[in-house]
C-alpha positions as CSV (number, residue, x, y, z in Angstrom):
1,X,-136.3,-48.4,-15.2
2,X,-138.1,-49.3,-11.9
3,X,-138.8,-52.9,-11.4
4,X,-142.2,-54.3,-11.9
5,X,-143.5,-56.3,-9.0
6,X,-146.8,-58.2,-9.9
7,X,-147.3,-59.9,-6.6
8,X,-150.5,-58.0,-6.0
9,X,-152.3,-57.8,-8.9
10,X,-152.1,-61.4,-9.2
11,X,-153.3,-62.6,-5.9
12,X,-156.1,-59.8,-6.2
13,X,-157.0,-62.0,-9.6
14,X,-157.1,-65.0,-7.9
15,X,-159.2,-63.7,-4.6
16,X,-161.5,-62.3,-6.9
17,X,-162.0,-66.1,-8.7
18,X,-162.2,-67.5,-5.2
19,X,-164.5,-65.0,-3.5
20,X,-166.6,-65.9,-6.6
21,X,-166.2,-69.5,-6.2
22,X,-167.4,-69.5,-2.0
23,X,-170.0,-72.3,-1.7
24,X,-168.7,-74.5,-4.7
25,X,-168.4,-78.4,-3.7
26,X,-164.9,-79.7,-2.7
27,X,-161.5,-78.5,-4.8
28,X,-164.0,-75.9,-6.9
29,X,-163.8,-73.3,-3.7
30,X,-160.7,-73.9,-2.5
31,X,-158.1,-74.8,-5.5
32,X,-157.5,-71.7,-8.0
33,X,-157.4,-73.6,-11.3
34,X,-160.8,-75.6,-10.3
35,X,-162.7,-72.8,-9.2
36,X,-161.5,-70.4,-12.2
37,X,-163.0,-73.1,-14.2
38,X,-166.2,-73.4,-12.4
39,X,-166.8,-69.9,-12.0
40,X,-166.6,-69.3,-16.2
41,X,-169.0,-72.6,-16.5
42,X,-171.2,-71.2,-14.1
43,X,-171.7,-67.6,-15.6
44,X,-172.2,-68.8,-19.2
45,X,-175.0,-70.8,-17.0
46,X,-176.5,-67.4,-15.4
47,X,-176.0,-66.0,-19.0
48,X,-177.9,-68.8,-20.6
49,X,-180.1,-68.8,-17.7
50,X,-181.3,-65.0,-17.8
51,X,-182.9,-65.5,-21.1
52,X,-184.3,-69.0,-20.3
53,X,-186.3,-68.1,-17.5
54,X,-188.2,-65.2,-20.0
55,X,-189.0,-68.4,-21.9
56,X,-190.3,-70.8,-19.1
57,X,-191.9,-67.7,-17.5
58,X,-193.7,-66.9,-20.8
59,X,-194.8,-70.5,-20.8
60,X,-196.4,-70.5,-17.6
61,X,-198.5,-67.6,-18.2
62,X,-199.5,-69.1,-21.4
63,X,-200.3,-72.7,-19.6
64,X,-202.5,-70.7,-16.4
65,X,-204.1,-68.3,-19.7
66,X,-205.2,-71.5,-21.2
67,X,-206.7,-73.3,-18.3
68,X,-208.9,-70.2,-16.5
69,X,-210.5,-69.2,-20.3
70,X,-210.9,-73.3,-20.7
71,X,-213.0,-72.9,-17.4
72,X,-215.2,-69.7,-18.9
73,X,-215.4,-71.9,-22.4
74,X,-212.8,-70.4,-24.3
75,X,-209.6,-71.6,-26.0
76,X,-206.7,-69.6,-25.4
77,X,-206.2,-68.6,-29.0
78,X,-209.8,-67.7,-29.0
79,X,-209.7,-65.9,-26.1
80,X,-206.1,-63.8,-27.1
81,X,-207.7,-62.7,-30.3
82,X,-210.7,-61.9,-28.7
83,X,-209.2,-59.2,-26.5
84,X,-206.9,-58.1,-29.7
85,X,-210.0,-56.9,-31.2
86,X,-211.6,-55.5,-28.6
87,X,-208.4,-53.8,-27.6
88,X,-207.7,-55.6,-24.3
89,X,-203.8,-54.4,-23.9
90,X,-202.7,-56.9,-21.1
91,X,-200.1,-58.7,-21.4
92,X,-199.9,-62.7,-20.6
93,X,-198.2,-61.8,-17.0
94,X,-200.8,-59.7,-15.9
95,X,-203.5,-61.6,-17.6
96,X,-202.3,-64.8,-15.7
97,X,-201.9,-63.0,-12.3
98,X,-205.5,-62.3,-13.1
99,X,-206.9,-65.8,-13.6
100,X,-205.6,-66.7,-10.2
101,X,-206.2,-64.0,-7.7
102,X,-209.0,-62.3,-9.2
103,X,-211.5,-65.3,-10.9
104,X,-214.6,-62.6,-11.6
105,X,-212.4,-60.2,-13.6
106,X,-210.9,-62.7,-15.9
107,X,-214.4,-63.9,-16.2
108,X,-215.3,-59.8,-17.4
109,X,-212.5,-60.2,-19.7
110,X,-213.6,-63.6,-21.3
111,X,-216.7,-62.4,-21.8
112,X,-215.5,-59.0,-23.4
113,X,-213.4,-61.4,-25.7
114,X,-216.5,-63.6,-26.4
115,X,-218.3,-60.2,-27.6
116,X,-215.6,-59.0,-30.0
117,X,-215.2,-62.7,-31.7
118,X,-219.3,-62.4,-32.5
119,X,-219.2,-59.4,-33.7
């Protein structure tokens, strides 16, 4: 049986862990055993990280929601089941990127919402 010779596997391994690593601080981009161990702590970060940002995203929209339908004298609870009933289907993204570009239509919308919660 032919000899196995694992030379180049192995240092395609570790390139791959240091390629990774490029732009760590200090040992973490340059020693093998501390930027393997950097590299696995920083993508259970981006892992953690990815659904995180859905959250504070989420939250934002919420928080710039609450403040423009506070300015037309709504709360935003008020003004979300408002448009449920009067079958407003925007979600809180777009709703947000309308209370700060376009001022008038979210005023429309409030308004709409203010309709549907009297009725």
């Amino acid at each position: 049986m032919a000899r196995v010779k694992r030379s180049v596997a192995s240092r395609r391994r570790r390139k791959k862990v240091l390629d990774e690593a490029r732009g760590y601080w200090g040992t973490k981009k340059s020693s093998y055993k501390r930027a393997k161990e950097q590299v696995n702590r920083s993508l259970r970060y981006a892992y953690r990280d990815r659904r995180a940002r859905k959250r504070d995203f989420r939250r934002l929209w919420i928080v710039r929601i609450n403040a423009a339908a506070r300015e037309n004298g709504l709360a935003y609870r008020d003004l979300m089941h408002g448009l449920g009933k009067a079958g407003v289907e925007l979600d809180r993204k777009v709703l947000a990127d309308l209370a700060a570009n376009e001022p008038q239509a979210f005023a429309q919308l409030c308004e709409r919402a203010r309709k549907a919660l009297a009725q």
